[in-house]
PyMOL CGO cylinders between C-alpha atoms (Angstrom):
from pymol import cmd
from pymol.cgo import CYLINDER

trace = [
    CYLINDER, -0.43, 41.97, 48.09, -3.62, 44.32, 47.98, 0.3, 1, 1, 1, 1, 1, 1,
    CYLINDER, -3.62, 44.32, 47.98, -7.27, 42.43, 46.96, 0.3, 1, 1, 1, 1, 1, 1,
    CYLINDER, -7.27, 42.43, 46.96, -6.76, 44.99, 43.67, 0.3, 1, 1, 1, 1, 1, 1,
    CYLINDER, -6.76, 44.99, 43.67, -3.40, 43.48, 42.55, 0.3, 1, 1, 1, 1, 1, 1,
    CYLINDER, -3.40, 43.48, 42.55, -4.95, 39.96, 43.38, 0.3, 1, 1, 1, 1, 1, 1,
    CYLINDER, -4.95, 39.96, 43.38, -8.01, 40.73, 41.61, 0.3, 1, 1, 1, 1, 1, 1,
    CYLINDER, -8.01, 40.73, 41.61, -5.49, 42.29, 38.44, 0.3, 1, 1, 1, 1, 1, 1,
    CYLINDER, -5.49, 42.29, 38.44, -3.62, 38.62, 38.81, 0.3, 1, 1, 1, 1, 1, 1,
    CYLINDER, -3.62, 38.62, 38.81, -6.51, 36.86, 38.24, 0.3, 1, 1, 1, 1, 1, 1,
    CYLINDER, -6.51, 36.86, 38.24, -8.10, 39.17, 35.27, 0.3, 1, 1, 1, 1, 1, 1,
    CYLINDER, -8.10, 39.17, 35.27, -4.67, 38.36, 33.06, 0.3, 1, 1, 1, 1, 1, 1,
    CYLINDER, -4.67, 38.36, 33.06, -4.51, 34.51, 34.22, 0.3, 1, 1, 1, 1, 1, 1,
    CYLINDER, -4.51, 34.51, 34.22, -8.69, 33.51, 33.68, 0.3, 1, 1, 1, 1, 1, 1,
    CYLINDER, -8.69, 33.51, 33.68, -8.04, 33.92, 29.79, 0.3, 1, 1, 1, 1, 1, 1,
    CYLINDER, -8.04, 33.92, 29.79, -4.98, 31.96, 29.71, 0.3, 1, 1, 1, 1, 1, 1,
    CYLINDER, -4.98, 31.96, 29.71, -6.15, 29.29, 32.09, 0.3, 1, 1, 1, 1, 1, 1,
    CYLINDER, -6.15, 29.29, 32.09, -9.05, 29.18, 29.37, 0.3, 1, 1, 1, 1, 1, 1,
    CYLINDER, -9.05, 29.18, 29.37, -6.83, 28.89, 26.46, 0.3, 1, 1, 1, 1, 1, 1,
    CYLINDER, -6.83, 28.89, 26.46, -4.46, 26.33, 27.78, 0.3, 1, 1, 1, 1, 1, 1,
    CYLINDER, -4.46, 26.33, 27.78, -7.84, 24.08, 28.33, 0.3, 1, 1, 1, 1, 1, 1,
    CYLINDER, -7.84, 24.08, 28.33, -8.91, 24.57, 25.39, 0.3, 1, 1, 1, 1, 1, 1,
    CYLINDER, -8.91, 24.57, 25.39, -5.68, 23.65, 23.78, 0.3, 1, 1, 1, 1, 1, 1,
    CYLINDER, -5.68, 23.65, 23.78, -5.50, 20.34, 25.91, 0.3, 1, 1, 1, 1, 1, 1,
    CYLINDER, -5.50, 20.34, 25.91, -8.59, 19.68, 24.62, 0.3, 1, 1, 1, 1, 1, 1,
    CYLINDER, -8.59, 19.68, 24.62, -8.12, 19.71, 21.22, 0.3, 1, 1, 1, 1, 1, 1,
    CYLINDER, -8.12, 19.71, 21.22, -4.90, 17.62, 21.15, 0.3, 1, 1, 1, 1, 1, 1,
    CYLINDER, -4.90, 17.62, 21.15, -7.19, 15.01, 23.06, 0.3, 1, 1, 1, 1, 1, 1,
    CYLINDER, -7.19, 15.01, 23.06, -10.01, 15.33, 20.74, 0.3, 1, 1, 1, 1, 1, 1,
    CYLINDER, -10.01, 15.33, 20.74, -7.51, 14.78, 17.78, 0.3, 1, 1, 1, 1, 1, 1,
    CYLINDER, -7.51, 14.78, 17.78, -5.92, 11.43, 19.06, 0.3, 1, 1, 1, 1, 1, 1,
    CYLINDER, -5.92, 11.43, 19.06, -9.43, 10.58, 20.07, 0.3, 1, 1, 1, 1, 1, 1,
    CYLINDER, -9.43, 10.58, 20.07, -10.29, 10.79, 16.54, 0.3, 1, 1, 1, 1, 1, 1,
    CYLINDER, -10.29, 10.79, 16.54, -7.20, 9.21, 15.33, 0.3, 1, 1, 1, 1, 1, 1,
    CYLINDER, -7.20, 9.21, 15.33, -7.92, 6.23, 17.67, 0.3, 1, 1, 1, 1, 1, 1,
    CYLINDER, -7.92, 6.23, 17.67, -11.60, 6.13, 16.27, 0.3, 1, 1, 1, 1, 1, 1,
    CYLINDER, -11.60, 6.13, 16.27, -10.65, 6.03, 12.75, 0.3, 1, 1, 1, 1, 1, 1,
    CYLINDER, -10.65, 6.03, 12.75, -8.11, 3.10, 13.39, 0.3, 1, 1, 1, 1, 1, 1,
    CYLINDER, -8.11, 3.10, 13.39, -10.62, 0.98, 15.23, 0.3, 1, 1, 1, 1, 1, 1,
    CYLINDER, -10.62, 0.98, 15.23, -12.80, 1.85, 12.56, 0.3, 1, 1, 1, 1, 1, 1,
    CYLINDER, -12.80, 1.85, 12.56, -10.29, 0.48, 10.08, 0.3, 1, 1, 1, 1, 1, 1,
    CYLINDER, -10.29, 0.48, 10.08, -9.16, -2.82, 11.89, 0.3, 1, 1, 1, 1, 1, 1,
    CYLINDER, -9.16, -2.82, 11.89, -12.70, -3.90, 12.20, 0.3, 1, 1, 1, 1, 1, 1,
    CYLINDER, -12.70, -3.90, 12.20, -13.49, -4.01, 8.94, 0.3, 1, 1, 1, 1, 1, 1,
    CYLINDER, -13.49, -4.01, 8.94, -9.66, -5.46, 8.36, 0.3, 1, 1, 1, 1, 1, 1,
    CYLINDER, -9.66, -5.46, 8.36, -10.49, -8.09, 10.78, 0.3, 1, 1, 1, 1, 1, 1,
    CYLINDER, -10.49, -8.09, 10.78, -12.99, -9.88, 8.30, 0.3, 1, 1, 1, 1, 1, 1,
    CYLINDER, -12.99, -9.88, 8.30, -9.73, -10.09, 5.70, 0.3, 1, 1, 1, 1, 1, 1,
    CYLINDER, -9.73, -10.09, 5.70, -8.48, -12.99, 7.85, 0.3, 1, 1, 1, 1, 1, 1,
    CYLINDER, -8.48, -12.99, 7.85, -11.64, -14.93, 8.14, 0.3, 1, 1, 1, 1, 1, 1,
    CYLINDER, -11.64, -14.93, 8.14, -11.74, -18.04, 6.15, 0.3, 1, 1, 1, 1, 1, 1,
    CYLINDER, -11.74, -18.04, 6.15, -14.78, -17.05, 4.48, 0.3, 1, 1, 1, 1, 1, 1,
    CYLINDER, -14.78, -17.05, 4.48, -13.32, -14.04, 3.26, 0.3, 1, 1, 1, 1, 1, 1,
    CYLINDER, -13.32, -14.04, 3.26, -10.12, -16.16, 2.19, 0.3, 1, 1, 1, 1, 1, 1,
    CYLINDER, -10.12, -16.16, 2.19, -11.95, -18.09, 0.24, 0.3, 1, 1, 1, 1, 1, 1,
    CYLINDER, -11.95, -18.09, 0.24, -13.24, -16.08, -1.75, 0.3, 1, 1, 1, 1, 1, 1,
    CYLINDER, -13.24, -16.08, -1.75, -9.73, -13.86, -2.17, 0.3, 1, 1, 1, 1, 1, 1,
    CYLINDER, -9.73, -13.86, -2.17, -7.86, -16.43, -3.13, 0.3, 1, 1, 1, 1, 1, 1,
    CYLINDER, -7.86, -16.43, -3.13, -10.54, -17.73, -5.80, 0.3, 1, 1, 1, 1, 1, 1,
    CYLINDER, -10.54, -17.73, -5.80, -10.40, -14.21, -7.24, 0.3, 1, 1, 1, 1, 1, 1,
    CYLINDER, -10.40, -14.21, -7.24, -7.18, -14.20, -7.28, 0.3, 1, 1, 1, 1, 1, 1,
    CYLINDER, -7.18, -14.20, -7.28, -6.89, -18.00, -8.67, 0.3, 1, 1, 1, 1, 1, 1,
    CYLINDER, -6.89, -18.00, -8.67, -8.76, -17.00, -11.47, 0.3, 1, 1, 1, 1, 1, 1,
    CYLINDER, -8.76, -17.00, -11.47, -8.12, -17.27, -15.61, 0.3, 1, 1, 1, 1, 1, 1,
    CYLINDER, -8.12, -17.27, -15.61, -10.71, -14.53, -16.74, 0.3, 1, 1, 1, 1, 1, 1,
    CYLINDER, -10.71, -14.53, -16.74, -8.42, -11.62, -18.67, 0.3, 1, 1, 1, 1, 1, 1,
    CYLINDER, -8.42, -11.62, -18.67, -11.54, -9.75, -19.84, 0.3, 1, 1, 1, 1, 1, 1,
    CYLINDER, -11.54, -9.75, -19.84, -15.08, -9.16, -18.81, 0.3, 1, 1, 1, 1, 1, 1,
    CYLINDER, -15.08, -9.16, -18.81, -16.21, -11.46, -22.12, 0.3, 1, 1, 1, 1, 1, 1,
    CYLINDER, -16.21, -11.46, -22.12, -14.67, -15.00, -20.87, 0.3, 1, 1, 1, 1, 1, 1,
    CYLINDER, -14.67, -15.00, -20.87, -15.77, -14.01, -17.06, 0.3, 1, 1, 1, 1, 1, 1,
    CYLINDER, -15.77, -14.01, -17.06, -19.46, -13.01, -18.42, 0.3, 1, 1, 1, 1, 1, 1,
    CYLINDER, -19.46, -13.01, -18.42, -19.35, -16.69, -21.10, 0.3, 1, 1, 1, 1, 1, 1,
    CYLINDER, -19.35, -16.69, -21.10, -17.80, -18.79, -18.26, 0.3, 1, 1, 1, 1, 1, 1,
    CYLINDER, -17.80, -18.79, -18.26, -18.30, -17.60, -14.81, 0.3, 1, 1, 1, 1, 1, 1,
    CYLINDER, -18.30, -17.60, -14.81, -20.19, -19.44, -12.41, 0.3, 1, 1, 1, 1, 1, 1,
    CYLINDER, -20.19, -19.44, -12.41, -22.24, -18.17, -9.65, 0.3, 1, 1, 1, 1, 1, 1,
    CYLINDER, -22.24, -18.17, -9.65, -19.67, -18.72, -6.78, 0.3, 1, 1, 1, 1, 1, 1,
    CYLINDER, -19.67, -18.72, -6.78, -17.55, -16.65, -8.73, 0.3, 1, 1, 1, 1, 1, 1,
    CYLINDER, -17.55, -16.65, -8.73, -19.98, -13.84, -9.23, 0.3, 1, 1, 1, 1, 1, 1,
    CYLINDER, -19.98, -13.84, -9.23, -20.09, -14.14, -5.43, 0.3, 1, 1, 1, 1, 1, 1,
    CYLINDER, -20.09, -14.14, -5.43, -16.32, -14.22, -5.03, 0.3, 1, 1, 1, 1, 1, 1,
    CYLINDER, -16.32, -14.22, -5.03, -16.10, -10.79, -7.07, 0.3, 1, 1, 1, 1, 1, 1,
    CYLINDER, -16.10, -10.79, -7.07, -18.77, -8.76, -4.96, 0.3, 1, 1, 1, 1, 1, 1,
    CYLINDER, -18.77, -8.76, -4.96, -17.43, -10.31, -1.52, 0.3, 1, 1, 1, 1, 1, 1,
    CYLINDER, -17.43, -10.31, -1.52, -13.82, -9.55, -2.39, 0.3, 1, 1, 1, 1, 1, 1,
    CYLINDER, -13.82, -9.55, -2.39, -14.58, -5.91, -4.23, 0.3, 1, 1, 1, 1, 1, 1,
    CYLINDER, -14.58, -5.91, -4.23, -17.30, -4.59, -1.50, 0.3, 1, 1, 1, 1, 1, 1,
    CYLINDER, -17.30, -4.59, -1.50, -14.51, -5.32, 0.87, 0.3, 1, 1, 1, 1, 1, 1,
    CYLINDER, -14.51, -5.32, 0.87, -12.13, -3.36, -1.03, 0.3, 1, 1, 1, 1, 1, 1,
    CYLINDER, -12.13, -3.36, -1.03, -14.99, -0.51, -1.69, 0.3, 1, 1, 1, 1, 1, 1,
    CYLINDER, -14.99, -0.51, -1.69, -15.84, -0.18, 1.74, 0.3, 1, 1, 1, 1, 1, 1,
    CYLINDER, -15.84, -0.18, 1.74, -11.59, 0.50, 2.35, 0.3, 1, 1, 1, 1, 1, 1,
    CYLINDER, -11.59, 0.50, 2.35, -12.01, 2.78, -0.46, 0.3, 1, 1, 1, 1, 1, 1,
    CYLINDER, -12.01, 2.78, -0.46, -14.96, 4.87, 1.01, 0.3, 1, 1, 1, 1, 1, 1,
    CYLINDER, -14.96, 4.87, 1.01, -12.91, 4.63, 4.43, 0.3, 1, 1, 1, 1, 1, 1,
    CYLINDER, -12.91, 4.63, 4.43, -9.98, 6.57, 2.92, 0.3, 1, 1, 1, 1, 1, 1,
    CYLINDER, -9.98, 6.57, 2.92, -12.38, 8.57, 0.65, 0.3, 1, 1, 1, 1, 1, 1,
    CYLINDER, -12.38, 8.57, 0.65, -14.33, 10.15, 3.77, 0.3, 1, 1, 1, 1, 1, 1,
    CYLINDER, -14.33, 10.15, 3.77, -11.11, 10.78, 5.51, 0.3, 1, 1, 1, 1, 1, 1,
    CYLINDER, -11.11, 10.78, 5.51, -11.86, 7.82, 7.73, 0.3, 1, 1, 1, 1, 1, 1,
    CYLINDER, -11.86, 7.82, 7.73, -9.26, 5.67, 7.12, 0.3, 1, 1, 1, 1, 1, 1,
    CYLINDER, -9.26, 5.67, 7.12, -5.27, 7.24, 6.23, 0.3, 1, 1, 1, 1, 1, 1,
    CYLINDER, -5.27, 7.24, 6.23, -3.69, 5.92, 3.21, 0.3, 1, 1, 1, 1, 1, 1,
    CYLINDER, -3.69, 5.92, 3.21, -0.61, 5.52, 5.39, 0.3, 1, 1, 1, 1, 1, 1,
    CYLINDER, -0.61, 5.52, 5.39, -2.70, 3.10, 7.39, 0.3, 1, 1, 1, 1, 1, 1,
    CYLINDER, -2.70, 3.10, 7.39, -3.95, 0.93, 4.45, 0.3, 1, 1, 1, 1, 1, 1,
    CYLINDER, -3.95, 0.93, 4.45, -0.62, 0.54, 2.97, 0.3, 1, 1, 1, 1, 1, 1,
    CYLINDER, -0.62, 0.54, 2.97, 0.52, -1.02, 5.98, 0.3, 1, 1, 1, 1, 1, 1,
    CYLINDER, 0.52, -1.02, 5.98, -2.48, -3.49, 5.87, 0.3, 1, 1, 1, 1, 1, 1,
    CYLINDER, -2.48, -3.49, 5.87, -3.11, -4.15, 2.49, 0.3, 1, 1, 1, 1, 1, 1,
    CYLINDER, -3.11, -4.15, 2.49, -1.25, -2.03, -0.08, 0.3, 1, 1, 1, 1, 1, 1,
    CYLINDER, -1.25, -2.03, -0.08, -0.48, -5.47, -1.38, 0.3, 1, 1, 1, 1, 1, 1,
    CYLINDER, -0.48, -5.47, -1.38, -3.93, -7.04, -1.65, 0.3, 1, 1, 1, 1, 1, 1,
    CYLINDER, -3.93, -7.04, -1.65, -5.72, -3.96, -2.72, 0.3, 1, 1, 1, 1, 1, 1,
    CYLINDER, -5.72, -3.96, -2.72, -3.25, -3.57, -6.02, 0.3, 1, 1, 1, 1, 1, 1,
    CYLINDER, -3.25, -3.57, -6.02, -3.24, -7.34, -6.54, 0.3, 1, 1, 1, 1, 1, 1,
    CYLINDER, -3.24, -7.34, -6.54, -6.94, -7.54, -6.49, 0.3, 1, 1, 1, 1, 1, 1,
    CYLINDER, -6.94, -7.54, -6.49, -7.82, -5.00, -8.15, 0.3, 1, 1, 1, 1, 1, 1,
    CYLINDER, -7.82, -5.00, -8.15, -5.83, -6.12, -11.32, 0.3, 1, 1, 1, 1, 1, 1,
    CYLINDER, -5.83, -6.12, -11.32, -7.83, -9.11, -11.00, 0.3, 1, 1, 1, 1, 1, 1,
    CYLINDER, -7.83, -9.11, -11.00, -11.13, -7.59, -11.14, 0.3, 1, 1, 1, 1, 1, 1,
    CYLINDER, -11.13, -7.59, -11.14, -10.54, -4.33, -12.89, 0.3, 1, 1, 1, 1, 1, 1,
    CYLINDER, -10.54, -4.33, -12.89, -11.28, -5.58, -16.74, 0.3, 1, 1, 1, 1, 1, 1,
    CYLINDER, -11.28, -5.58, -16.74, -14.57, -6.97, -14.97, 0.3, 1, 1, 1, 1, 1, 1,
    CYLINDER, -14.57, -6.97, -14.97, -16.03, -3.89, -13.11, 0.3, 1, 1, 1, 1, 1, 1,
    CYLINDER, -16.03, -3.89, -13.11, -15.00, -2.09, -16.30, 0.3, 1, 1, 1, 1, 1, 1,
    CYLINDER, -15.00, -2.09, -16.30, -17.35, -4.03, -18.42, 0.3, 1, 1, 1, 1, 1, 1,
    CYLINDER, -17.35, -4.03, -18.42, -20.20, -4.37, -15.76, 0.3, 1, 1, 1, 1, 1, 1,
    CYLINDER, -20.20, -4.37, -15.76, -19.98, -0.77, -15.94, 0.3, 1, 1, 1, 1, 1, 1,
    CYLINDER, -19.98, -0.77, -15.94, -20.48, -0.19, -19.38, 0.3, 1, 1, 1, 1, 1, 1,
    CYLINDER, -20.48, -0.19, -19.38, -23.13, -2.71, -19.62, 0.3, 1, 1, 1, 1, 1, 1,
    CYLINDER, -23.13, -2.71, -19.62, -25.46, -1.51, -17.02, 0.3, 1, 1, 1, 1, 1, 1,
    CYLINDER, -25.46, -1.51, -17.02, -24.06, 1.97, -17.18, 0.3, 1, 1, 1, 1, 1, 1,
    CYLINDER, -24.06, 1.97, -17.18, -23.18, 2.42, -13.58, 0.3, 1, 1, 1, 1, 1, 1,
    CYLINDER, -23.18, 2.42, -13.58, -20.13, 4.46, -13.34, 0.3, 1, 1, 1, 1, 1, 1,
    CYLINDER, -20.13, 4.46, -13.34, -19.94, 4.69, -10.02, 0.3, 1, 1, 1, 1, 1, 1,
    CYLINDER, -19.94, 4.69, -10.02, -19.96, 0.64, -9.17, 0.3, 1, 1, 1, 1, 1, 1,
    CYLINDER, -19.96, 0.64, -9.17, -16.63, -0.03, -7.52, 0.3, 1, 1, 1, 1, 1, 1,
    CYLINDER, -16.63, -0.03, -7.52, -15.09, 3.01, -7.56, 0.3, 1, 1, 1, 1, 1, 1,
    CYLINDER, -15.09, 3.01, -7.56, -13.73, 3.27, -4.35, 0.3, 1, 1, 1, 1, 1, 1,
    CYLINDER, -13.73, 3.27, -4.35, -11.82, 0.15, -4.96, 0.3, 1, 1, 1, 1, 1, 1,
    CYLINDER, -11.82, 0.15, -4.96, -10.43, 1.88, -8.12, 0.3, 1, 1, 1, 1, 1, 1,
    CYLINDER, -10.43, 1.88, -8.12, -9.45, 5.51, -6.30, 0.3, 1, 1, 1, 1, 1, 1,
    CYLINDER, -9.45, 5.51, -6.30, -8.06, 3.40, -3.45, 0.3, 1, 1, 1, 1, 1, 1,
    CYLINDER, -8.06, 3.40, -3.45, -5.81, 1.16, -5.50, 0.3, 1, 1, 1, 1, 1, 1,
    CYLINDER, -5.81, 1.16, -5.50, -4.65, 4.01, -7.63, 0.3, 1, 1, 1, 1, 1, 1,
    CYLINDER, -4.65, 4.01, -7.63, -3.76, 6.36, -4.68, 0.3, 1, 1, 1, 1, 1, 1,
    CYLINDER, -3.76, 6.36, -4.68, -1.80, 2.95, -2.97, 0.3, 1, 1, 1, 1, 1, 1,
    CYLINDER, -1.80, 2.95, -2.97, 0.00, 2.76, -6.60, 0.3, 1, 1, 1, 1, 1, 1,
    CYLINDER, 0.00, 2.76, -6.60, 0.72, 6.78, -6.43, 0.3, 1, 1, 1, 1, 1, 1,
    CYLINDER, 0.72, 6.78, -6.43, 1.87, 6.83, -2.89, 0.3, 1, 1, 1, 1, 1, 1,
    CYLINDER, 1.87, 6.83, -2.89, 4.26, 3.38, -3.51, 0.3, 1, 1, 1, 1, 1, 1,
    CYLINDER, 4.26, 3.38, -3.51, 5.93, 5.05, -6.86, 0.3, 1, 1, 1, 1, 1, 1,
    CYLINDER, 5.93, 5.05, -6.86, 6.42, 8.43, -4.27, 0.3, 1, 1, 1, 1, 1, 1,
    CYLINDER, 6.42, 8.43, -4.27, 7.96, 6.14, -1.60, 0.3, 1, 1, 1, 1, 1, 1,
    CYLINDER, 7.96, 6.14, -1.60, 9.77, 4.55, -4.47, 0.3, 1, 1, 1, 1, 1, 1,
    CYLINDER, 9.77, 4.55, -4.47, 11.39, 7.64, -5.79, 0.3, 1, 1, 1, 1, 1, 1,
    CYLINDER, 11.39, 7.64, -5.79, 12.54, 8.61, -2.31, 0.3, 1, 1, 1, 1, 1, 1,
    CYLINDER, 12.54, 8.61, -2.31, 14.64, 5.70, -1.67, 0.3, 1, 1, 1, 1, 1, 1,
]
cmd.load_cgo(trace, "trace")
């Protein structure tokens, strides 16, 4: 082989040496980002099984109050605590899946349970805090998290 058909060899396979590294590299980047998100996700799932956490889950959960008047006449301050621990938890799952941080996919394997559950609990609440202090936006997360959990069950539903 001359140095000019070498040379030829090596002008065709520099370009496709660079392409194929490039490609490797963004299949790697993507399952590094897919590993990222999921740590990201069972950190913040981790604190669901702490007992402090449990506490206050299962008091929300426990509770009587079917609108935002008998919580607001009769709630006590451990409960007001019980409903920001338990919905910032759920919000910050929310903002997770919002961002594209967290896939729904993901969630429902964790918590597609807890998130609808809870939020049934605490939905007539955050709808009357809302309206009293006019804040909109308190808890919303929670609320576009449960209802794309209750979309994606009924679509899983209708498959089977």
């Amino acid at each position: 082989m001359s140095f000019e058909t070498i040379h030829q060899i090596l002008d065709i396979a520099a370009p496709i040496v660079a392409i194929v590294g490039v490609s490797i590299a963004l299949v790697q980047l993507r399952g590094q980002n897919r590993l990222r998100q999921m740590d990201t996700v069972m950190r913040l799932f981790s604190s669901f099984g702490q007992e402090s956490f449990i506490h206050h889950y299962r008091r929300v959960m426990n509770w009587k109050y079917d609108t935002y008047e008998s919580f607001k006449k009769k709630a006590t301050e451990d409960d007001n605590v019980s409903l920001m621990v338990v919905s910032v938890f759920f919000e910050n799952m929310g903002l997770l899946y919002n961002r594209g941080l967290a896939p729904l996919e993901l969630l429902d394997d964790l918590l597609s349970g807890p998130i609808i559950s809870a939020w049934r609990k605490v939905k007539p609440l955050w709808v009357g805090l809302r309206i009293e202090y006019g804040q909109p936006q308190w808890s919303e997360w929670f609320e576009l998290l449960h209802d794309a959990m209750v979309e994606r069950l009924a679509r899983l539903g209708s498959k089977k």
